[in-house]
C-alpha positions in Angstrom: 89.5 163.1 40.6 86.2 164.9 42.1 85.1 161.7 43.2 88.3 160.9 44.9 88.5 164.5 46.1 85.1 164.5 47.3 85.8 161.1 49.4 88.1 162.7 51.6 86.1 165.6 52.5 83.5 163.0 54.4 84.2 163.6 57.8 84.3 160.0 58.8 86.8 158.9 56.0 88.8 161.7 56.9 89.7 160.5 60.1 90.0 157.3 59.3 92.7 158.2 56.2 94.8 160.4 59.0 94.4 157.6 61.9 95.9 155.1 58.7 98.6 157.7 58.1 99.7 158.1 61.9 99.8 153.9 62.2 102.1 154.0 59.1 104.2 156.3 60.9 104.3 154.5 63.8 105.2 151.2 62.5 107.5 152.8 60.3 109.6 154.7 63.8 109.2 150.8 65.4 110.8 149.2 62.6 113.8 151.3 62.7 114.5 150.6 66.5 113.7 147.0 66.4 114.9 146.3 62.7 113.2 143.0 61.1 116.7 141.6 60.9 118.8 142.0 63.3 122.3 141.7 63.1 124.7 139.5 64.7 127.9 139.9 66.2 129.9 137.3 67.3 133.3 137.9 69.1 136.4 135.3 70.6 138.1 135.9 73.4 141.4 135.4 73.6 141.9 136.2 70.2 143.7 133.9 68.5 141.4 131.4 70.9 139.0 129.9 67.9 136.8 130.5 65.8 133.1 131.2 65.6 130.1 130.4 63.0 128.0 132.0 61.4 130.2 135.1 60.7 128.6 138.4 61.7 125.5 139.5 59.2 121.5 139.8 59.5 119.7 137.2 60.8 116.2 136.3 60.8 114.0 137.7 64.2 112.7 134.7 66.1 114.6 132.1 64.1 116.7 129.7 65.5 120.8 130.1 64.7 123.3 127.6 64.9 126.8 128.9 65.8 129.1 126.8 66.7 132.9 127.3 68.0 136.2 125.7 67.1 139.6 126.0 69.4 142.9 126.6 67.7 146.5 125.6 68.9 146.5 124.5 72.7 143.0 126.2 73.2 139.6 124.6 74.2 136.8 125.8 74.5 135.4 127.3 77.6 131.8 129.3 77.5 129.0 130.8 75.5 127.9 134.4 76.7 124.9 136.3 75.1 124.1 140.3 75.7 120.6 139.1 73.7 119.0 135.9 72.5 117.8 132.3 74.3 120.5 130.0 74.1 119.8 126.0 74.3 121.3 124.5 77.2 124.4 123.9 78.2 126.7 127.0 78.0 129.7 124.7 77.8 129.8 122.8 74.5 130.7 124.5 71.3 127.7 124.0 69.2 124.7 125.6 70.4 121.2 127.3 69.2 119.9 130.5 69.6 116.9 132.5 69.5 117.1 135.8 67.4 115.5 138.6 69.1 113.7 141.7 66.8 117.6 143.8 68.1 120.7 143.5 67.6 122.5 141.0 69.4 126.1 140.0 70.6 127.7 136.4 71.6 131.1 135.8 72.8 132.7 132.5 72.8 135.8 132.2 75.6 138.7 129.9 75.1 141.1 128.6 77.5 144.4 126.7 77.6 146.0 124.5 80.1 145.4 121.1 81.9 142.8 120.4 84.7 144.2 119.0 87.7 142.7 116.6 90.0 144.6 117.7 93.6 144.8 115.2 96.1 145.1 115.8 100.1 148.9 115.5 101.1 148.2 113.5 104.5 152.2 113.6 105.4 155.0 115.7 103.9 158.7 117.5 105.1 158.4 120.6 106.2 159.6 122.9 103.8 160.7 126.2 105.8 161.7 128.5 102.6 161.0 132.3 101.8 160.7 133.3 98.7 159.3 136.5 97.2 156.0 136.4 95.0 154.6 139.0 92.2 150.8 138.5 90.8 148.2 141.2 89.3 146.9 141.4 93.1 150.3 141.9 95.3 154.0 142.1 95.7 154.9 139.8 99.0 157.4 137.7 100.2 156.0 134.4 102.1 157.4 131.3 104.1 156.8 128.2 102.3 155.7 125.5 104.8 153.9 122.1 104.2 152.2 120.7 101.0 148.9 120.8 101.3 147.7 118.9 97.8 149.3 117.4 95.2 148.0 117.5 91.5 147.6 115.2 88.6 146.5 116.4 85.0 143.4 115.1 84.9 140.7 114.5 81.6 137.3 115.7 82.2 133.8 114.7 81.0 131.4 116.8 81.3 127.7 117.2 79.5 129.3 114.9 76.9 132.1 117.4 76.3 135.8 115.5 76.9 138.6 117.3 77.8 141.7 115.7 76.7 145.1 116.0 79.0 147.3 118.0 77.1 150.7 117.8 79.0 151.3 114.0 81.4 154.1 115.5 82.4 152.6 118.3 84.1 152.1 118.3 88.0 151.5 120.9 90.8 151.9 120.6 94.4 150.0 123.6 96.4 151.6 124.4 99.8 150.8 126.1 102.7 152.4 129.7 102.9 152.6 132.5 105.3 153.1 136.1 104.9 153.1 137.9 108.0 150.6 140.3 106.9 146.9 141.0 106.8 144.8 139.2 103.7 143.4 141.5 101.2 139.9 141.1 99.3 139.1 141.3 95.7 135.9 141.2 93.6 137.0 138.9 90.6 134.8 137.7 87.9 136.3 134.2 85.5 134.9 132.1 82.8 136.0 128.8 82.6 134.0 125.3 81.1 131.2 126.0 84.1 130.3 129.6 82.6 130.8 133.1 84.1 131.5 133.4 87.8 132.0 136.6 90.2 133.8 135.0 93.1 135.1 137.5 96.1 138.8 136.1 97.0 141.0 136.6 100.0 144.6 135.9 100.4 147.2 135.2 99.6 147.2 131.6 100.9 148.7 129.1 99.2 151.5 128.7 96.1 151.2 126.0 93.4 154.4 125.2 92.2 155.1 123.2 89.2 156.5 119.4 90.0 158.1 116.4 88.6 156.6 113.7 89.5 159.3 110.7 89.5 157.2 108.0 90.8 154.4 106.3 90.3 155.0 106.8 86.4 157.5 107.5 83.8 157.7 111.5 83.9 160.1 114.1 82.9 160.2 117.4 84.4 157.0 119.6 83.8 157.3 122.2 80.5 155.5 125.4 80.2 153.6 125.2 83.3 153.8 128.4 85.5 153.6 128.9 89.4 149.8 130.2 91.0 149.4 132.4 94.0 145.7 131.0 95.7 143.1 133.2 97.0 140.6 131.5 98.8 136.7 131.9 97.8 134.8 133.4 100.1 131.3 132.2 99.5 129.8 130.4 96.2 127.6 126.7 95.8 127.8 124.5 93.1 126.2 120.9 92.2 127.9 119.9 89.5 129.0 116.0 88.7 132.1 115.4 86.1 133.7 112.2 85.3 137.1 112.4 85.8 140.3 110.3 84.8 144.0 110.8 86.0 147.1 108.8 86.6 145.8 107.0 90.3 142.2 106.8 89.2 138.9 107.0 87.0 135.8 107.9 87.7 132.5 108.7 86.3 130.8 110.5 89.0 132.5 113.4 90.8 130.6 115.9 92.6 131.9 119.7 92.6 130.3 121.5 95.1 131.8 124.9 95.3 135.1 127.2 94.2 137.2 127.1 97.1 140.8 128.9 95.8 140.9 131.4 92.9 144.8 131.4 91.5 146.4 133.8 89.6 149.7 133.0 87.9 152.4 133.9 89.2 156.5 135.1 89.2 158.2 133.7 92.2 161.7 134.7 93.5 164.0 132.2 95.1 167.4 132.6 96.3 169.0 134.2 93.2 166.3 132.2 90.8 163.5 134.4 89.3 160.8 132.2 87.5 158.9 134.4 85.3 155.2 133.7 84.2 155.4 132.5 80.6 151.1 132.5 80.4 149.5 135.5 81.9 145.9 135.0 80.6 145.9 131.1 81.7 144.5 130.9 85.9 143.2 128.2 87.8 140.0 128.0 90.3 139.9 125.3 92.3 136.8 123.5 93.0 136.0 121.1 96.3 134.8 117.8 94.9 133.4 114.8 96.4 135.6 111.5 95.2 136.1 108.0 96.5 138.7 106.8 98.5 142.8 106.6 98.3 146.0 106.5 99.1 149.4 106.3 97.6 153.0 107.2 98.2 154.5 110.1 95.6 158.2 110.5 95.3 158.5 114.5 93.8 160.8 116.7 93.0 160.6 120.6 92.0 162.1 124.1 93.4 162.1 122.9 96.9 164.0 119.6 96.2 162.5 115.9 96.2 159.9 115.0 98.6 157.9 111.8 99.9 154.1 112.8 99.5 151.7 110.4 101.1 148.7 111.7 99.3 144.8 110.6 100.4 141.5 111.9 99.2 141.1 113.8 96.3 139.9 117.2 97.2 139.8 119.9 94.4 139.4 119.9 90.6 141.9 123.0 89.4 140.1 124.2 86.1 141.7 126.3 83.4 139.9 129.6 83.5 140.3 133.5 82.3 139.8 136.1 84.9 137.7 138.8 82.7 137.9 141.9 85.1 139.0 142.2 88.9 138.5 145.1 91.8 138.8 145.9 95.3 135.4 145.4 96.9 133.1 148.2 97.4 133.4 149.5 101.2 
């Protein structure tokens, strides 16, 4: 014990044991911000969406994790979002990898529901003429319904090896043209859909998707379950995205989408002394401009407004499933 005793009393090994000390000390503090294993959270929105692997626990730092998510019911999956951690790429399948940071970390897989809808241009169509009163999240208007604009078949997509299935054949929109005799407003909204997170600034309202029975080309009954869509139109936004696509009128393997053009939330609609509620209030649409081939063809319709002769053309849009996580009135 002198020995020992007498060691510490040398200058130079003193210092030395109180610089060891004041590292331990250090590394100790460090290890309790950044823990050695971090744990995971992983959360599902909607719930009732799907579900999510590995449950929440410690991981590893710097290993790679597999989680991987699963859609329940009429849900599919949408997106990948991470508040820490390198995912693999792309955002938009359900099995993924990711890189553990030396913190805590959070991932949150999004579901949605609902068809996509490949939207052709309505090149001739009746004149419609009919007010009817409208109630989304955004406004309480009544507008004058006048000519279709597009007409929409459920559509499967491909994308990034990913297929998304039709889930309803019977389910069709046609979007007109409204007017409401009153200045547009501007919102800051921000979705998710099978493309990832967006913040997309929307004006409006401009347009009303209204759900339609198609009676030819086809055997169709009426549409079930579908709602109504006001449409805001995108101000702003680029995409270059290609998707194969495959409806009723065509197939094809390379469709370019090159930017949101219509935002659409669901949406109650008033009509003489008929009141069509919405029946899915976390299910909305944005509707992307797409690059297609060629066509024409004569639709024979029939919804709200009564039956109509559409000669459709071009496609134009993509409509894709999406939830709208937060929304606000733009900053002055």
């Amino acid at each position: 014990m002198k020995r020992i005793s007498s060691l510490w009393k040398h200058p130079y090994i003193g210092r030395v044991g109180i610089l060891l000390i004041a590292i331990a000390l250090v590394v100790g503090v460090l290890s309790c911000i950044n823990p050695i294993n971090p744990y995971l959270t992983m959360t599902v929105i909607p719930v009732g969406g799907g579900t999510t692997t590995p449950p929440s626990g410690p991981q590893i730092a710097g290993a790679s994790v597999r989680i991987t998510a699963s859609a329940l019911d009429n849900y599919q999956f949408a997106s990948w979002n991470a508040t820490m951690g390198t995912f693999g790429f792309p955002i938009n399948i359900p099995i993924n990898f990711a890189i553990m940071p030396n913190i805590d970390s959070g991932f949150t897989a999004y579901f949605v529901k609902g068809d996509h809808f490949k939207c052709y241009t309505v090149v001739n169509s009746s004149y419609i003429g009919k007010v009817v009163s409208l109630k989304d999240q955004f406004v309480t208007v009544n507008a004058t319904v006048t000519w279709a604009q597009f007409f929409g078949n459920p559509a499967q997509k491909l994308h990034n090896n990913v297929t998304t299935n039709i889930s309803n054949p019977n389910n069709h929109l046609t979007v007109y043209n409204i007017t409401t005799g009153s200045e547009p407003q501007t919102w800051q909204v921000e979705v998710v859909n099978q493309f990832g997170v967006q913040n997309l600034i929307v004006s409006g309202p401009v347009a009303l998707a209204v759900p339609t029975w198609k009676l030819t080309p086809g055997n169709h009954t009426p549409p079930v379950g579908l709602d109504h869509f006001l449409l805001y139109k995108v101000i702003g936004g680029y995409m270059n995205v290609t998707v194969g696509l495959n409806d009723e009128f065509d197939k094809e393997t390379q469709v370019l989408i090159y930017r949101p053009l219509f935002f659409a939330n669901p949406v109650q609609k008033t009509y003489g002394d008929g009141v069509t509620n919405i029946t899915d209030n976390e299910t909305h649409l944005v509707f992307y401009g797409i690059e297609a081939g060629n066509f024409w063809q004569v639709v024979q319709v029939n919804n709200q407004f009564g039956n109509q002769t559409l000669l459709v053309g071009n496609p134009a849009l993509l409509a894709v499933p999406s939830l709208k996580l937060s929304w606000q009135l733009p900053h002055p």
